[in-house]
Structure formats: structure tokens, C-alpha cells
N, C-alpha and C positions, 0 to 999 in steps of 0.2 A: 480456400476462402480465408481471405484476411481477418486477424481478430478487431481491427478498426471497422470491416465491415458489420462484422454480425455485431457490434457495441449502438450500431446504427439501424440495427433493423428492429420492429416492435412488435407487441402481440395484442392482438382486439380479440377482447371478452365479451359474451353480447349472453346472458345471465337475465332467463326469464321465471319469473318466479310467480308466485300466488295471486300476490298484488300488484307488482312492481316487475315492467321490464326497464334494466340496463345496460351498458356498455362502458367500458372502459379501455383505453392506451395503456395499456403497460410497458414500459422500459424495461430494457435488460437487472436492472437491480431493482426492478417491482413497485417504481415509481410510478404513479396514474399521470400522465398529461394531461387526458383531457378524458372528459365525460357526460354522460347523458343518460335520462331516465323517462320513463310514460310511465299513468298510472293504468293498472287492467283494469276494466270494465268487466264486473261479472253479474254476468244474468240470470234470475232466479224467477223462472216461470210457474212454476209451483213451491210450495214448501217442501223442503230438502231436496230441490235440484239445484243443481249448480253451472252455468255452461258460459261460453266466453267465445266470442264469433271470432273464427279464424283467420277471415282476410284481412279485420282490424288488427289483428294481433301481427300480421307478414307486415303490415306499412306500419306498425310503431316501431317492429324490431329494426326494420331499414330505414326511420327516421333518425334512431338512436345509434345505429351506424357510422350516420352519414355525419353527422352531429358531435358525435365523439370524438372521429379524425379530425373536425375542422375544427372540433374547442382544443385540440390536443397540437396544432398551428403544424403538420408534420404531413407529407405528402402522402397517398394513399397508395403509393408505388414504395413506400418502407415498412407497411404493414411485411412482417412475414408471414401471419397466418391469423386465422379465426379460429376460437375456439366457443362452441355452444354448452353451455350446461340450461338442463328444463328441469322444471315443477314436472314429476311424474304420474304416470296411470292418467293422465288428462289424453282424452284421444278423439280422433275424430277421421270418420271416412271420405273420400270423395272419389270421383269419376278421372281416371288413368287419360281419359283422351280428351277431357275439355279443360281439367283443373280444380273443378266446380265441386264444393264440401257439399255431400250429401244431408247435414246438419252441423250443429255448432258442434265446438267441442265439449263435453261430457267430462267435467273436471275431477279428480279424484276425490272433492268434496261432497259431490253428487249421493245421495243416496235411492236413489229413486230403486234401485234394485237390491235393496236390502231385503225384504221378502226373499227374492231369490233366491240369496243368500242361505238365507237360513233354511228355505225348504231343502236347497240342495245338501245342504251339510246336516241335515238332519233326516236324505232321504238313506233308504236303504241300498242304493246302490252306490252313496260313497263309503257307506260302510261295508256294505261285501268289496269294495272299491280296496278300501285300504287295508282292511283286516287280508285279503288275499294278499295283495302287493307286501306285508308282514312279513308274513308268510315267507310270502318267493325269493324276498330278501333272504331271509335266514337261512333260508335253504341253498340259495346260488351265492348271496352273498353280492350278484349284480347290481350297478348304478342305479340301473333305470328303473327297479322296485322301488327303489330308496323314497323317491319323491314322491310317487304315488303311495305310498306307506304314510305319509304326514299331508298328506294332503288336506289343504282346507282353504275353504273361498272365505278373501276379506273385499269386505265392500271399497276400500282403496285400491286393491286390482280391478284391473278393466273387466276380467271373462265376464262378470254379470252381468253390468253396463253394455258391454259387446254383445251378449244377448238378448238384451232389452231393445237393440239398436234394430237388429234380426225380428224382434217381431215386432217391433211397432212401426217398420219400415219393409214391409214384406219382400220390395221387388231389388232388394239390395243382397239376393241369393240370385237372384239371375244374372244380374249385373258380376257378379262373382264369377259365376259360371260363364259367361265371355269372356271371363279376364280382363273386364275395365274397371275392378273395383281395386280401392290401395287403402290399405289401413294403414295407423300412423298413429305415434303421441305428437308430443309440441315438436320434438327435436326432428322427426322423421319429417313433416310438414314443411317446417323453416326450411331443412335443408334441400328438399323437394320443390320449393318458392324463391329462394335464393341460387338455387346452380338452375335456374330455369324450367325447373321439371324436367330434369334429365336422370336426377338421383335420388331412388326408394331405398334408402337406408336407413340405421339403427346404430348401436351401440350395443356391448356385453352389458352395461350398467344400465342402460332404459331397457332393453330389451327383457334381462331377467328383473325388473322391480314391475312388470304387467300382470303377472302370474298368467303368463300364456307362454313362460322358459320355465325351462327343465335345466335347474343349474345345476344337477349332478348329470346328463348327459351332454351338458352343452348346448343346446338344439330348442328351437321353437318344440312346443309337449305336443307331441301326437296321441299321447295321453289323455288329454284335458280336452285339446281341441275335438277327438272322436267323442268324447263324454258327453262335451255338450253341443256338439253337433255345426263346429265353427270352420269355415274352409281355410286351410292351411295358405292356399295363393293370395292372399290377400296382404301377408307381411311381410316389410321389409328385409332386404339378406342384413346380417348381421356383421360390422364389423368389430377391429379393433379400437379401444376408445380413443388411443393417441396415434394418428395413423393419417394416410390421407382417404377423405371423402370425394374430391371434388374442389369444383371453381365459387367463389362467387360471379353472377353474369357481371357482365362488363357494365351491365345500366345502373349498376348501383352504385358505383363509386370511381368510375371511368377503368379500372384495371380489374385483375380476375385474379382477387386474395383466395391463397389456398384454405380451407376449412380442413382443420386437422385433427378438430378433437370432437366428438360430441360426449354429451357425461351427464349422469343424473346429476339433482341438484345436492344431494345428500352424499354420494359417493363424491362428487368436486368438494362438498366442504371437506369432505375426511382425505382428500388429498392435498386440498389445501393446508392443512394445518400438519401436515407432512408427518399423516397415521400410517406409516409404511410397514408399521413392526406387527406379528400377532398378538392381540393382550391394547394395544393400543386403541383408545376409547375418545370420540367426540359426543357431544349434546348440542345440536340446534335446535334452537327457541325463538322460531319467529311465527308466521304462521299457527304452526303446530310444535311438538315438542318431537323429535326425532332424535335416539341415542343408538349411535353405532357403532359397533365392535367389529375391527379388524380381525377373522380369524386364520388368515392364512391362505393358504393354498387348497383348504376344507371347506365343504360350504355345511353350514349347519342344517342340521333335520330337524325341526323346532315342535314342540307339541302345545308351546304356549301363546301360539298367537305372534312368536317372531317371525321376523322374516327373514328371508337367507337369497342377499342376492348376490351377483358381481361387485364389486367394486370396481375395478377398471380389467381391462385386459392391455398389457404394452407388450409388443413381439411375443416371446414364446412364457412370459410372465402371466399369471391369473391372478387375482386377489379376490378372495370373499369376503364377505362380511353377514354379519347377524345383525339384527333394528328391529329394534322398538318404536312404535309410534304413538303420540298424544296427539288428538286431531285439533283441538281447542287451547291454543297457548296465547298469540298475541292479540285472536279475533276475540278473545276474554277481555281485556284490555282494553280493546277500541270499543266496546260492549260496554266494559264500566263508564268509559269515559262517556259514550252515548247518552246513558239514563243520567250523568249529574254525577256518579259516585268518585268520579275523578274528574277535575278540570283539567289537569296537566297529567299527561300518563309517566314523565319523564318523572314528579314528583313522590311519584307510590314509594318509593323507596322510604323517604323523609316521613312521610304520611304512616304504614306499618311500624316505624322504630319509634313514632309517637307515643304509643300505648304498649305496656309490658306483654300482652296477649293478645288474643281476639275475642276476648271477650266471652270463649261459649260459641262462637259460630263457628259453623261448616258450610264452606261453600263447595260444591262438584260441578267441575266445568265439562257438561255433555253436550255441547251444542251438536256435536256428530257425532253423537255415542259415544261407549266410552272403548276404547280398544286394548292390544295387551296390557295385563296379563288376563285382564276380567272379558273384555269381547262380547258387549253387548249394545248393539245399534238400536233398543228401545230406551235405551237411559235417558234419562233427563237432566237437563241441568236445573238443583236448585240449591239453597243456601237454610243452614235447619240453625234453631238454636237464639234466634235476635230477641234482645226483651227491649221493655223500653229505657234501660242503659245502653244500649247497639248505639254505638256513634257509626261516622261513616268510616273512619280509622279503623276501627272493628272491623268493618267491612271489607277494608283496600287488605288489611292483615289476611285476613280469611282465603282472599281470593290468591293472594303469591304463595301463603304457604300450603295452596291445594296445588297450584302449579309445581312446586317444591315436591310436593309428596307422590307424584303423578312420573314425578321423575327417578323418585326413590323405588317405586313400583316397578318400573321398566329398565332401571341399572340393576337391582337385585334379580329378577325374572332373569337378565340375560347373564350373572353373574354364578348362579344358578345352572340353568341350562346347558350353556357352553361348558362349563369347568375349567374355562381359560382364564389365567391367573391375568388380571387385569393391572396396567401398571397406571397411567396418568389418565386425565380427563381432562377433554380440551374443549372450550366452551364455545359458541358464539351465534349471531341473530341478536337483532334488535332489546330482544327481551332481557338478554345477557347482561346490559348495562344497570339492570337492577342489580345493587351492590346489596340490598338486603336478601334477595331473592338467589343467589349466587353462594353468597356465605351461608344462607342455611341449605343449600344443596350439598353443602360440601359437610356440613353438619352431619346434615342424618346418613351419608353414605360411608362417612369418615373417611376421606378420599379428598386431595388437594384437587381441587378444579383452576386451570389456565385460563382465562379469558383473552379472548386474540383481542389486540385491539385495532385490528385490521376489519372492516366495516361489512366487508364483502369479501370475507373467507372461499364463496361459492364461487364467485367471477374468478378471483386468484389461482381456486383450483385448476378451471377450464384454463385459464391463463398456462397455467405447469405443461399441462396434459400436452397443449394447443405446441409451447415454445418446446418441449421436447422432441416433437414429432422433426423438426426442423432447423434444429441444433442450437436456435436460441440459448437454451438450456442442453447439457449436454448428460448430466444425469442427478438421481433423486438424492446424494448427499449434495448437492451444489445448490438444489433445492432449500435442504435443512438451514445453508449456512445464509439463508436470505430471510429466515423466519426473524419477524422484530421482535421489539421488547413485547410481553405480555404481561397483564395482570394476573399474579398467584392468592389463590384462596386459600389458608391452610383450614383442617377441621376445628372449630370450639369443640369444648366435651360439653353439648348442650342435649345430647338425646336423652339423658334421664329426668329432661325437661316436658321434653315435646313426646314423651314415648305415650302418655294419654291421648295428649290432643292427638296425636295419629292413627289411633288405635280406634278413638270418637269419630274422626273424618272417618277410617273405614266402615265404619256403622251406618255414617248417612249416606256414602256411597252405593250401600249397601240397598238404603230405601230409594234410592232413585232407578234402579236396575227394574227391566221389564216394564219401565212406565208407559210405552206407549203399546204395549201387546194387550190385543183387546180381551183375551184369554189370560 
């Protein structure tokens, strides 16, 4: 294959996330041609549910397909490949012989099975559960102890959710037991929707960020799933994440683009931003606040509430990682701006560097509880400390530097934890562009933070994974030497500033824990 050819061939990104699905052309040297975006629709039928109807979600991802090629003026016969990264734990079942979603999908924001949660993690058989699994580890020193050793349900994995599904939809164990029932996150779906319902697959990176993988055996948990009583035939085979999937049908774009990658959305940023090393550290702040550690070829046993998934798998290569997550990062933000405290959220920057403090306030951002290192889905969000000196400046102050310390919580916890000596931090999401909110991250950790200024870190990952599979790109240093210019944060020596005020925010964090447990 000539190097004039492949200089001619492109890679479509189609990067579905919280709010926002998009698509992007990418060129051999990571130029966007052309692009397209929908906004998500999500539906909240109760307080703390969350869900997002599927079939809307299959016709925007293949409006923003079709849209992308044609903004990007380039024929749909030089794509060489597709590559998908998803918003994860978002899941939903449907019927194998008609198509048809047995319900919406059930988004990882969802709490409706928080209860669950906690009875199960608080019954006694995860603790005869794990305390044995301990044990047998120590004793055999075997993988498959390992996991059930640390086990613990978080309300952003599916098993609850997937349980809740099970009984408030009773006849979806029968359907199981015929073999017409297929479970699935976003990417499983898509790619199920798009190769025509021919392909029930996954990925090592959505597949273990469900907690329904055993990422020390490799393998959907026969563990878990006999625990809590969930039928194993229902999930999709697992591939590799840069590999071939499958076609797209020919109806969507007149030709049949190979689909090469699928990738969580969090594992794509960290390949994006080309964390290939162990030690090597990303923070996404869009949405939510997500900081993950590359640890290698190891997957971590976490006891604080991290999480330990794949990061990609390519050939006979594995990568894990450790993550932390904040549930509440830019939905805080669009929140401020909601009630009047912000007109322009671009502004909070200008707005916090106004005033030398905050005044005395503490704000805690729990809209979905609050998660590692603390792990408590009855928090609340509230803001302690306002007199009548509180400007709203005070305010806009209060609220970044809790997102600021939210992060300080979940780099220290995993800095801690792991014992892996951590080298750079690489920033990015929306939120990132706060220049005040960036420099004091980098403050209190005392750790230079990169900011990409690449928009769509996540697209670009799927982009790698997608052109790698297919020689686009031929390997991960050819990768590194395409990464652009970035913004460098170095630390101020400002902690023996803020070492109160942080100290005061853990306090009020403190009072908003167990606020909704009626006990």
C-alpha cells in the first residue's frame, strides 16, 4: 500500500458523551475536516433517575455521521475506519429477534438503586464474601480471589441498576432463558444498530468500567453475576479495543466503513493525550470530574472507592488503569448559571480572581452524592458560611475551589493507594478552560498540570485506537509526535494559604454526609 494512499485515507470519530453526541473527520496529521454535534435529551421521570431513549440516540449518532463526512467535502469510500468511544455504565436491554429496547437506557447518573447498594454492601454475605475471598487469596495467592477480596457495589456500575431492571420488569428472566434477551451499554447498542444487528459486542475498556468484569481474571465475574443472581447469556463477547468489529450497513453512508475501535470515554481521553507510560495521570472535568492513573500491565485492588479498569487492550498488549470519580463537576456550573449566580459560565474565572477569598463560604457539590474517597449517595449539596457580606463573587469563588479540592481528594486517595510514583498531569473537558480553577489544582497538589488544547481529547483518543487498527497510524510514538502545543500550569507555593480554607470545606462536607438517610 502506497504512502500517497494511506496520506488519503481518514478516520470518523463518533464520541457520545453525557450531553453531547459528536463526530469528527480526522486526517492523517489530526486535522478535523468536517464536524457535527446533537444535543442528548435526558429524562428524569423521577427524582435521581436518569435515562436517555435509545432509538433517539441510534438516529442522532447517524445524523452526525452522515453530516460530518459531508461538512468535511471528502467521499465516504476514504473513511478508513470508525472508531466509537461512550459515556459508560449507561445501559439498556432489548429483544435479540425484533430490535425492540425493553426500556430506556438507565444512565450512570441514575440513582434509583442506591438503596441497593448499600444494603448489599452492608449485607453479610459481602462480607463473608470478601473476608473469605482474603483469605483464599493469601492462601493460593490466585487471581480470581483478588477481586472478590475488594469487592464493592458503586452506584455508577450497572449490577444494581441491572437488578432493579430484573425486578421491576419481571418477565425479562424468561426472555433470558430463550436467549432473546441482549444486554448492552451505549457502545454495545450503537454497534448492534449500525452493522444492522448482526454484532453483540463490547470492548476490554466498557466491558470492565460495568462492574459486571473481573479485570484480574479477564472474563465477564461469575462471581458477581451468581451473587446477585444475573444470567451470564445476556452479554456481549468481549473484544479487543483497536481491532476489527464489523461493517457499518451500507444505508448509512452508501459504503460499509470498517468500525475498528470501541473505547470508554475516559480510557479514549487517557489515550488520547498519549498516557501510555505507568505513573502517567489525566483529570477530565466535564460532566463529572474523572482522574486516572495508568498503572500498567497491573490492575489495582482498590479499598477506597477507586476503580480498577482496562484501559484499552491492543494485540497481545493490556493496559490498566485506577479512577477516581466526581459525579458533579460542570452539571455545578450549568446549575450556577441556572439560578442567576453566573451569567456567563466562561466568566467564573474573572469573577473568583475578583475577590482575594471566598469570603467564609463552603460550597459541596453533591448533586449525585458524593463519591471516592468519602462514598456517600445520601450527601447533599450545600454551601455553609454566607453573611450578609457574601457577594456573588464569594460564591462563583466557593464553587471552583470545591471542584478544585474534589480533585485534590481523588489525586491524593489514588497517590496513596497505588504507591505508583506519579509523573505529569494532563488536563482536559470543558471545565478545564477555567485558568483560575486549573492553576489552583495544580496548587494544592504541587504537580504541574498540561492542559490539551485540543477540545475533544475523547474523539481523538477513539480517533488513535480506530486509525491504528488499520495502519493509518502505524504505532503509539508516531502518536506522541502529533500531540500540539499545550497549556503548562506550574504550582504557586499558595497551600499555606488555602491549608484552612480546606480543612473548613472538609468540615462542611462533613455536614452534608448522610443527609438524605432517614436513620
Amino acid at each position: 500500500m502506497s504512502e500517497e494512499y494511506i496520506k488519503e485515507r481518514y478516520v470518523l470519530s463518533l464520541d457520545v458523551g453525557t450531553t453531547t453526541v459528536r463526530c469528527h473527520v480526522y486526517d492523517k496529521t489530526c486535522n478535523i475536516k468536517g464536524s457535527s454535534s446533537k444535543k442528548i435529551e435526558l429524562i428524569h421521570p423521577q427524582v435521581g433517575w436518569s435515562e436517555m431513549d435509545p432509538d433517539k440516540l441510534v438516529d442522532q449518532s447517524k445524523a452526525c455521521i452522515k453530516e460530518a463526512i459531508q461538512a468535511s467535502g471528502i467521499e465516504a469510500s476514504q473513511i478508513a475506519s470508525l472508531g466509537i468511544a461512550t459515556q459508560r455504565g449507561t445501559f439498556v436491554t432489548w429483544d435479540s429477534e425484533t430490535g425492540k429496547p425493553y426500556h430506556n437506557f438507565i444512565t450512570w447518573q441514575d440513582l434509583r438503586a442506591s438503596d441497593h447498594v448499600k444494603l448489599w454492601n452492608n449485607s453479610y454475605t459481602m462480607k463473608a464474601l470478601t473476608s473469605g475471598s482474603k483469605f483464599l487469596h493469601l492462601i493460593t495467592g490466585k487471581k480470581r480471589y483478588l477481586a472478590a477480596s475488594v469487592l464493592k457495589f458503586l452506584t455508577k456500575q450497572v449490577t444494581m441498576r441491572l437488578i432493579w431492571v430484573f425486578q421491576n420488569i419481571p418477565e425479562l428472566r424468561k426472555y433470558a432463558a430463550e436467549g432473546k434477551l441482549r444486554f448492552g451499554c451505549i457502545d454495545t447498542w450503537l454497534l448492534w444498530k449500525l452493522t444492522g444487528e448482526k454484532v453483540h459486542a463490547t470492548d476490554y475498556s466498557n466491558a470492565s468500567s460495568t462492574g459486571l468484569f473481573d479485570p484480574f481474571q479477564i472474563e465477564w465475574s461469575g462471581i458477581v453475576c451468581n451473587l446477585v443472581n444475573i444470567p451470564m447469556s445476556i452479554f456481549p463477547e468481549v473484544k479487543d479495543t483497536s481491532g476489527h468489529f464489523g461493517f457499518t450497513s451500507e444505508e448509512l453512508v452508501g459504503v460499509h466503513i470498517p468500525i475498528t475501535c470501541l473505547v470508554a470515554d475516559q480510557q479514549s481521553a487517557l489515550f488520547g493525550h498519549c498516557c501510555f507510560e505507568a505513573g502517567d495521570v489525566k483529570v477530565t472535568m466535564g460532566t463529572g470530574t474523572f482522574v486516572d492513573l495508568n498503572t500498567g500491565k497491573t490492575p489495582h485492588a482498590s479499598i477506597a472507592g477507586l476503580y480498577p479498569v482496562i484501559g484499552w487492550k491492543i494485540g497481545d498488549e493490556m493496559t490498566f488503569v485506577a479512577e477516581g470519580q466526581a459525579a458533579d463537576t460542570g452539571s455545578i456550573l450549568e446549575w450556577a448559571q441556572s439560578i442567576g449566580v453566573l451569567d456567563d459560565i466562561r466568566q467564573s474565572s474573572d469573577i473568583a480572581q475578583s475577590v482575594p477569598d471566598s469570603g467564609g463560604v463552603y460550597f459541596v457539590p453533591a448533586f449525585s452524592g458524593i463519591q471516592a474517597p468519602i462514598n456517600d449517595d445520601k450527601a447533599t449539596t450545600c454551601m455553609i458560611g454566607m453573611s450578609p457580606q457574601t457577594t456573588k463573587a464569594h460564591i462563583v469563588r466557593s464553587i471552583l475551589e470545591a471542584l478544585a479540592f474534589r480533585f485534590k481528594l481523588l489525586y491524593e486517595t489514588i497517590l496513596v493507594e497505588t504507591k505508583i510514583p506519579l509523573s505529569h498531569i494532563r488536563a482536559d473537558g470543558g471545565v478545564t478552560q477555567n485558568d483560575f480553577l486549573v492553576q489552583l489544582m495544580s496548587d494544592l497538589v504541587n504537580q504541574s498540570v498540561e492542559r490539551s488544547n485540543d477540545a475533544d481529547i475523547t474523539s481523538l483518543g477513539a480517533a488513535f485506537l480506530a486509525g491504528l487498527a488499520v495502519g493509518v497510524w502505524n504505532s503509539k510514538e508516531e502518536l506522541c509526535e502529533l500531540r500540539g502545543d499545550n497549556t503548562i500550569y506550574n504550582p504557586q507555593p499558595t497551600w499555606k494559604d488555602y491549608k484552612y480554607t480546606f480543612h473548613q470545606w472538609e468540615k462542611a462536607v462533613s455536614r452534608s454526609l448522610h443527609w438524605y438517610n432517614p436513620t
